[in-house]
C-alpha positions as CSV (number, residue, x, y, z in Angstrom):
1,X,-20.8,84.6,-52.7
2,X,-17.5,85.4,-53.9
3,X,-15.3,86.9,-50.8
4,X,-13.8,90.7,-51.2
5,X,-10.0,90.7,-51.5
6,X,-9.4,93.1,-49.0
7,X,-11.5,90.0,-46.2
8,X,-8.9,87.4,-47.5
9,X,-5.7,90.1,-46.8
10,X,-7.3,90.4,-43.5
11,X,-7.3,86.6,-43.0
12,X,-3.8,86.3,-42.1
13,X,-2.0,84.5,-39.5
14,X,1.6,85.2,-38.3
15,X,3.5,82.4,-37.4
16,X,6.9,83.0,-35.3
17,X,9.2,80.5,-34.9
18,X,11.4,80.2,-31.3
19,X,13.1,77.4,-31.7
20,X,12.8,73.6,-31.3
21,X,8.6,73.3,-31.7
22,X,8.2,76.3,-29.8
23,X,5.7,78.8,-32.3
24,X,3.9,82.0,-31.7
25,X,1.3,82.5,-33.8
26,X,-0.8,85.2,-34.1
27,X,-4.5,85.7,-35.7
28,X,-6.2,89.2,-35.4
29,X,-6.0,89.8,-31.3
30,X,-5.2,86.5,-31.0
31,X,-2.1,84.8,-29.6
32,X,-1.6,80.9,-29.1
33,X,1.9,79.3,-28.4
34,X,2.7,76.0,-29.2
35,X,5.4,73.6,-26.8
36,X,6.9,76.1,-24.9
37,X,10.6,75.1,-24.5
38,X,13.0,78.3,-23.5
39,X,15.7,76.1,-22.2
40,X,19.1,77.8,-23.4
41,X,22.5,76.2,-24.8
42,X,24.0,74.2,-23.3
43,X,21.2,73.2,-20.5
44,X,19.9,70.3,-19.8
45,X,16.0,68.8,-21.1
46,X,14.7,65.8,-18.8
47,X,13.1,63.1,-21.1
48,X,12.4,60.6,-18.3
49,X,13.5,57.2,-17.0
50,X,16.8,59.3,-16.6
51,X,17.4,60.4,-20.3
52,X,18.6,64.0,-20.9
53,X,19.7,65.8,-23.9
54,X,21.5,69.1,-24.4
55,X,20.3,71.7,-26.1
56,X,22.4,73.3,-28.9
57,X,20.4,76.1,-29.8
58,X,19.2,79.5,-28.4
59,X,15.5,80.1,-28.0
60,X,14.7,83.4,-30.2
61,X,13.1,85.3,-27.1
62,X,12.9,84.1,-23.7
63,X,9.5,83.1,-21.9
64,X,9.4,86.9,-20.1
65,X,9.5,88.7,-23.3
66,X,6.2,86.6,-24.3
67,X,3.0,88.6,-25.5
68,X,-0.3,88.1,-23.6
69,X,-1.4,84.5,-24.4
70,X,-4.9,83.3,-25.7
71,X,-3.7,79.7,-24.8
72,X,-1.0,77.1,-25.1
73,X,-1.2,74.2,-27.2
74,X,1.2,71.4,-25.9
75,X,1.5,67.8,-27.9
76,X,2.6,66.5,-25.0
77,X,4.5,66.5,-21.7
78,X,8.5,66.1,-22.5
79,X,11.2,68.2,-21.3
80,X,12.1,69.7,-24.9
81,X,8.5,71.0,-24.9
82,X,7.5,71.9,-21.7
83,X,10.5,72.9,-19.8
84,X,10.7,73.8,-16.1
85,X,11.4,77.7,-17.3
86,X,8.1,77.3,-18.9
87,X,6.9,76.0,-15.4
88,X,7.8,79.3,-13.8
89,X,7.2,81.7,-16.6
90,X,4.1,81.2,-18.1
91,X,1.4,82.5,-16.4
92,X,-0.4,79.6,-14.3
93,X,-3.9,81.2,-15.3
94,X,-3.5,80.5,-18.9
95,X,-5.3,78.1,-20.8
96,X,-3.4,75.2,-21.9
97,X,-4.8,72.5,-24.4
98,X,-3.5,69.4,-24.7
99,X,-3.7,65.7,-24.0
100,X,-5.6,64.0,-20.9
101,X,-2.1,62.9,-19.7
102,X,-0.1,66.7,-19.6
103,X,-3.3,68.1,-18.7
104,X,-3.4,66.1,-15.5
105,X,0.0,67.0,-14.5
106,X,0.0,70.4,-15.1
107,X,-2.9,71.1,-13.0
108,X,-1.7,68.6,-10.0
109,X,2.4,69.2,-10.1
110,X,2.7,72.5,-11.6
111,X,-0.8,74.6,-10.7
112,X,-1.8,75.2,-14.1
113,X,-5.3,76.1,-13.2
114,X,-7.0,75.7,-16.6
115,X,-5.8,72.8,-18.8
116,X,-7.9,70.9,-20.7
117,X,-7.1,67.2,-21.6
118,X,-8.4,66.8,-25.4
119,X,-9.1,63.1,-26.9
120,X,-8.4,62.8,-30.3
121,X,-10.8,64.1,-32.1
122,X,-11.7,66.4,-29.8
123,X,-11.8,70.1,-29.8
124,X,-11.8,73.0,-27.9
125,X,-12.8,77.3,-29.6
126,X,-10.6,80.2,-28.1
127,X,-12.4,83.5,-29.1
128,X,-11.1,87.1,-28.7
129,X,-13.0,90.2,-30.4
130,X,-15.1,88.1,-32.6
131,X,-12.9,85.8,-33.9
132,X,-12.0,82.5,-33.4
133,X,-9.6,79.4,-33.0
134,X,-10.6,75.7,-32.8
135,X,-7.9,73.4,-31.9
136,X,-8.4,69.5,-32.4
137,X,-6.0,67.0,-31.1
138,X,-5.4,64.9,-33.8
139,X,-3.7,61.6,-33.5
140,X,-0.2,61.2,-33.1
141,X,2.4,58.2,-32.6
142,X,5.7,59.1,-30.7
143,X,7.3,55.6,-31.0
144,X,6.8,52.0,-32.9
145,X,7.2,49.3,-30.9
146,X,4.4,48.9,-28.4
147,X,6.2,48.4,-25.6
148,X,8.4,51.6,-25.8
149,X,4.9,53.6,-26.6
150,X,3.9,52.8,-23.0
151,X,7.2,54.3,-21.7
152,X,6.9,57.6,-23.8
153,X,3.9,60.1,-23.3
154,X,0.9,60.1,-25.3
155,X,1.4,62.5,-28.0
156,X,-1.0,64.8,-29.9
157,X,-1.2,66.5,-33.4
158,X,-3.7,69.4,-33.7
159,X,-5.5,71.4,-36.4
160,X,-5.9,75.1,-35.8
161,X,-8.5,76.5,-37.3
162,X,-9.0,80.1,-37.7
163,X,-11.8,82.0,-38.3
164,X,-14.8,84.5,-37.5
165,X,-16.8,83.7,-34.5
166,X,-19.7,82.3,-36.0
167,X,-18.5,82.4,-39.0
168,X,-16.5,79.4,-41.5
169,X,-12.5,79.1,-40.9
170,X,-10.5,80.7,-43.7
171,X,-7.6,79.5,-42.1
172,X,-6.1,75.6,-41.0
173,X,-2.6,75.1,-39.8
174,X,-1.7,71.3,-39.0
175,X,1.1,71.1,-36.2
176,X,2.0,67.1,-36.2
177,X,3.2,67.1,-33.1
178,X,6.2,64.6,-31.9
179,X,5.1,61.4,-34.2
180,X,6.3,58.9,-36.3
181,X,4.4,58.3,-40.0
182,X,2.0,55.5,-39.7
183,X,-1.7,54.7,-41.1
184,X,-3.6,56.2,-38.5
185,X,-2.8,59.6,-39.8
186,X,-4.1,59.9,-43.8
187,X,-7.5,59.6,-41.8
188,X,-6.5,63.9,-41.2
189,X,-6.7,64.5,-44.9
190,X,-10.1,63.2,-45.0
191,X,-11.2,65.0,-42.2
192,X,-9.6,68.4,-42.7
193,X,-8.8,68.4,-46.2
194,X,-6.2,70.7,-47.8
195,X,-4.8,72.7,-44.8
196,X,-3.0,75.9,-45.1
197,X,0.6,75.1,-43.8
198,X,1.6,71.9,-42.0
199,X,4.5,72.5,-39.3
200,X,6.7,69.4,-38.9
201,X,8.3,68.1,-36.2
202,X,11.0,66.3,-37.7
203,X,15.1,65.6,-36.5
204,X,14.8,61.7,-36.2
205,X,15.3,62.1,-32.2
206,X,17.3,58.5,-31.5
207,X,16.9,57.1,-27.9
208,X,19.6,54.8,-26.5
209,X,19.2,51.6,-28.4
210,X,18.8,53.2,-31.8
211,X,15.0,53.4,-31.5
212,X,13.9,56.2,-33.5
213,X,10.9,58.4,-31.9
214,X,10.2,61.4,-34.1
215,X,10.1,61.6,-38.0
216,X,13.7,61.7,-39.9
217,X,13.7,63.5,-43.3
218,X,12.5,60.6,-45.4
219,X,9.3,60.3,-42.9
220,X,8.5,63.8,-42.7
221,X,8.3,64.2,-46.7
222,X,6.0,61.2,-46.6
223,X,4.3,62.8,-44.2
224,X,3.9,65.8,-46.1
225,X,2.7,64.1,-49.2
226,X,0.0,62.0,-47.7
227,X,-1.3,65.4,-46.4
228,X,-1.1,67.5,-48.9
229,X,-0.9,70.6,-47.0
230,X,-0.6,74.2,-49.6
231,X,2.7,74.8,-47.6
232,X,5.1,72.7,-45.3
233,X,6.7,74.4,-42.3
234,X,10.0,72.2,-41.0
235,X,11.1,72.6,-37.1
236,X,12.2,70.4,-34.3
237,X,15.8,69.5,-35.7
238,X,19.0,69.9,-34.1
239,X,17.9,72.2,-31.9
240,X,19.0,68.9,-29.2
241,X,21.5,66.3,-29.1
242,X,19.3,63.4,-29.3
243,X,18.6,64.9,-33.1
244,X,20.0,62.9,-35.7
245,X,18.3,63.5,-39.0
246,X,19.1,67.5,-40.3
247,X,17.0,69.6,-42.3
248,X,18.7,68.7,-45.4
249,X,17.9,65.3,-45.3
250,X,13.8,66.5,-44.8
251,X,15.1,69.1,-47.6
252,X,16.8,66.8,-50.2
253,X,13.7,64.2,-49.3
254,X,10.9,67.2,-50.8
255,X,12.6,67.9,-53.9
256,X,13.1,64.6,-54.9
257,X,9.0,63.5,-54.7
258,X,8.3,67.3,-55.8
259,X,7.5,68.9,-52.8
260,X,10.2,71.4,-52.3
261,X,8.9,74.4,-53.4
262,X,5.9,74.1,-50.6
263,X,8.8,74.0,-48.0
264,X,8.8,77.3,-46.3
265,X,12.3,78.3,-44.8
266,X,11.9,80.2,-41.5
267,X,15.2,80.5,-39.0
268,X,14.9,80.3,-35.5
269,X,13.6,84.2,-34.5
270,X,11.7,84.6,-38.1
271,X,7.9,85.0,-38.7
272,X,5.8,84.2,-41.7
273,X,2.5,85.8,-43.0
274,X,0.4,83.0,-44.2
275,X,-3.0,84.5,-46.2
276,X,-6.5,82.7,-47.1
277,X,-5.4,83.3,-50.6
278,X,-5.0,80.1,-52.2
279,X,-1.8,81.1,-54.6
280,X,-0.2,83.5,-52.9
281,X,3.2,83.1,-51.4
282,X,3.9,83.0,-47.7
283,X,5.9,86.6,-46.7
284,X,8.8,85.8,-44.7
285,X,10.1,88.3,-42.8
């Protein structure tokens, strides 16, 4: 049965963007954040084994001015995601899903009462007033070399599907999550075909050494076209110092394999509408 146009303008979801990977996004009296990081300019993130990087960005709104939270989805535990004002400001009751690593040290170190680890795979509903969001961790690869994986934390992508409770999703929204491109990850386009909008983290983050531990522009275009999202969200660049690749490079990488008009541009403190219906344009706003 065909669906009513007014049920697909109702099947919207609002997608804020904070800064760095930090989103709000918002579906009917739902609200989920993504990798809280409300560090300001100029401070400090810890990245481990020592490693810090500046941030050179402001957040859009600080983690006091935050909305009621559904739950938190975190790709993993690094200091330009989950930051210590995240630690004190985010209410220790609220659901936080993420991998089996964060989700063990958020409940022992920081008192996060209700995290759940996911495998990949793996997923987990949050329902409010009959509707619904599934997240799955999907699979994610934060470096290349084997040996500096083991010094790095696992890393998750998700799907966010969102829908009626009960009901089918008329909504998917891929976030990729801190990882480089490798084969491991066309197996999401069998599995959850044709999603909605897939956000990016990108910037080419280059440790000491030259080892390069998130996706540069060239990466996240290829990224992009072996997914074959309807629309492309880019974040996670030079929002830190460790950030080499900019958004042009991501930019200049789309339009030249015929991507770029799927690349929706959304500053630091802007939202965008996304609809269930296939054809229209995201509003920006």
């Amino acid at each position: 049965m065909a669906r009513n146009p007014d049920d697909l303008a109702d099947e919207a979801v609002t997608v804020t963007f904070i800064g760095n990977a930090t989103l709000l996004v918002r579906y009917r009296g739902l609200t989920l954040l993504t990798d809280p990081n409300f560090l300001h300019r100029g401070e400090y993130a810890h990245l481990g084994y020592g490693l810090v990087s500046r941030r050179l960005t402001e957040p859009a709104i600080g983690v006091d001015d935050l909305p009621r939270l559904d739950a938190v989805v975190l790709s993993h535990l690094h200091g330009d995601h989950w930051d210590r004002r995240a630690s004190r400001g985010l209410d220790h009751g609220v659901p936080v899903l993420t991998t089996p690593h964060a989700a063990r040290r958020l409940r022992v170190l920081h008192g996060f009462r209700r995290t759940a680890g996911l495998r990949t795979w793996h997923g987990l509903a949050v329902e409010r007033g009959g509707h619904r969001v599934t997240v799955t961790a999907l699979p994610g690869r934060h470096a290349g070399p084997p040996l500096l994986r083991g010094l790095l934390p696992p890393v998750m992508g998700s799907m966010l599907e969102f829908g009626p409770a009960g009901g089918p999703a008329g909504l998917r929204l891929y976030v990729s999550g801190d990882t480089l491109v490798y084969d491991g990850l066309e197996e999401i386009a069998r599995r959850f075909p044709a999603a909605d909008l897939a956000v990016l983290h990108l910037g080419g983050t280059t440790l000491p050494g030259g080892f390069v531990v998130t996706m540069d522009g060239a990466q996240g275009a290829e990224l992009a076209r072996r997914l074959d999202p309807r629309l492309v969200l880019p974040v996670h660049y030079h929002d830190y110092t460790v950030m080499r690749s900019p958004l042009s490079a991501f930019l200049a990488e789309a339009d030249r394999i015929g991507l770029g008009d799927r690349v929706v541009r959304c500053g630091h403190g802007r939202s965008v509408r996304l609809t269930a219906e296939r054809g229209a344009a995201p509003v920006a706003f």
